[in-house]
C-alpha positions as CSV (number, residue, x, y, z in Angstrom):
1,X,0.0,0.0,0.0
2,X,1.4,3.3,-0.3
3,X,-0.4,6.1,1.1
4,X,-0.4,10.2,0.0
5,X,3.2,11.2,0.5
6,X,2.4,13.6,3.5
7,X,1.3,10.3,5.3
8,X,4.5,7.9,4.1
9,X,6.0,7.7,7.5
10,X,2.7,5.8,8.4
11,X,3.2,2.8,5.5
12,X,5.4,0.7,8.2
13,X,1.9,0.0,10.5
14,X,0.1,-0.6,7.8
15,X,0.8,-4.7,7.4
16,X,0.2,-4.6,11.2
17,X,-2.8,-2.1,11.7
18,X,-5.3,-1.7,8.7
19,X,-7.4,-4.1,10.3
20,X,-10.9,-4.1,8.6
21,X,-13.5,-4.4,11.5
22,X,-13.9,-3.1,14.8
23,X,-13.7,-6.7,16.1
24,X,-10.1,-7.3,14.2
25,X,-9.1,-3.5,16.0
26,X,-10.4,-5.1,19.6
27,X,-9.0,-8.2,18.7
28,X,-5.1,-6.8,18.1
29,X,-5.4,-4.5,21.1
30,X,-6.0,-7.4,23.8
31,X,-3.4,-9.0,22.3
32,X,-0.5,-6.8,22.4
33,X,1.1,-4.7,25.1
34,X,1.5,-1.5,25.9
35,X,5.0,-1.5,24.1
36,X,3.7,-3.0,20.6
37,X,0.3,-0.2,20.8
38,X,2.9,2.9,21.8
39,X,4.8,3.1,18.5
40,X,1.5,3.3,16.5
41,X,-0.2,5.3,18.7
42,X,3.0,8.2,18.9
43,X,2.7,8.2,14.4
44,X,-0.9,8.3,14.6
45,X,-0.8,11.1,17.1
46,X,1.2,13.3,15.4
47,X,-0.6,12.9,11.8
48,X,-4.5,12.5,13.4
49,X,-5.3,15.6,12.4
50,X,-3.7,16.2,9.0
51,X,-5.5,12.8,8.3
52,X,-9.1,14.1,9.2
53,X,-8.5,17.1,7.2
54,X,-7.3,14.6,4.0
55,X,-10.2,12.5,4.5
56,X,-12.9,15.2,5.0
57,X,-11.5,16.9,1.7
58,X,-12.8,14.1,-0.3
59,X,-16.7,12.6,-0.4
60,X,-16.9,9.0,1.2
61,X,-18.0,7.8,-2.0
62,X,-14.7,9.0,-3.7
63,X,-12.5,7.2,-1.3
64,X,-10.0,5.1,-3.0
65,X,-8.1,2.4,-1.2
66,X,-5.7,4.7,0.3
67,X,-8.4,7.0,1.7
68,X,-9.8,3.9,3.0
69,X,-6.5,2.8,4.7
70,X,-6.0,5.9,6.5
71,X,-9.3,6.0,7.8
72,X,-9.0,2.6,8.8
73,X,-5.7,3.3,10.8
74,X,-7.5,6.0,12.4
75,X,-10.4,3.8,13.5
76,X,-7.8,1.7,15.0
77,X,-6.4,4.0,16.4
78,X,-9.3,5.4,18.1
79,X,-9.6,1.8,19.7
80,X,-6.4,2.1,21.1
81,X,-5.9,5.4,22.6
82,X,-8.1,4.7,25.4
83,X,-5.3,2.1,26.5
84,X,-2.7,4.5,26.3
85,X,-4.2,7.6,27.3
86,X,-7.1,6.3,30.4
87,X,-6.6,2.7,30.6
88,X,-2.6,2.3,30.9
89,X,-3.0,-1.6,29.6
90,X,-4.6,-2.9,26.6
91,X,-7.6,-4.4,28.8
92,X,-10.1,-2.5,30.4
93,X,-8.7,-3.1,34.5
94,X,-11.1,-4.5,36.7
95,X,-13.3,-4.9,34.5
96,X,-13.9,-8.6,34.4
97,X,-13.9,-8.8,30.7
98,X,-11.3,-9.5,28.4
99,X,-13.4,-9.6,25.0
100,X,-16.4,-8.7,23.6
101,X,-18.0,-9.3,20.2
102,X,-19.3,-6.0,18.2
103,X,-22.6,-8.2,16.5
104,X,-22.8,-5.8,13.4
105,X,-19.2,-5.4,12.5
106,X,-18.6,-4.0,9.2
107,X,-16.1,-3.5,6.9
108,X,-15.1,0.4,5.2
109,X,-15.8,-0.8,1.3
């Protein structure tokens, strides 16, 4: 995949984070630790916003699959900030659960 030049830096977490459901996204979080979500999260930080602005300059129905991979990184990354930012740990603590099924997942097409 390559993505728009101003977002290159971001083409290394591709492989690893253009996950295509929310379920996938929940999925890799639980699994990894802090220490695999922090690089992602520190790149996605710093281009969140020039992302939105790329994304909300074209119409959804113009997306082509790099639109669509950036704003699948960002959904991903939305799933994950709350561990690094609230939670401090991929789980949610004390909360009893480890996993939970989203029923109507779907995939950006």
């Amino acid at each position: 995949m390559t993505l728009p030049k101003e977002f290159a830096e971001l083409e290394q977490y591709v492989g690893e984070w253009d996950l295509p459901t929310a379920n996938a996204r929940y999925e890799k979080r639980f699994a990894s630790s802090l220490e695999d979500l922090q690089p992602f999260y520190d790149a996605m930080k710093k281009y969140g916003y020039a992302i939105r602005d790329h994304l909300d300059s074209i119409p959804l129905s113009e997306f082509r699959e790099t639109e669509k991979c950036l704003a699948r990184l960002m959904f991903t990354f939305g799933i994950i900030a709350p561990a690094i930012e609230v939670f401090h740990s991929p789980i949610i603590p004390d909360s009893g659960a480890t996993n939970f099924k989203i029923i109507r997942d779907r995939e950006l097409n």
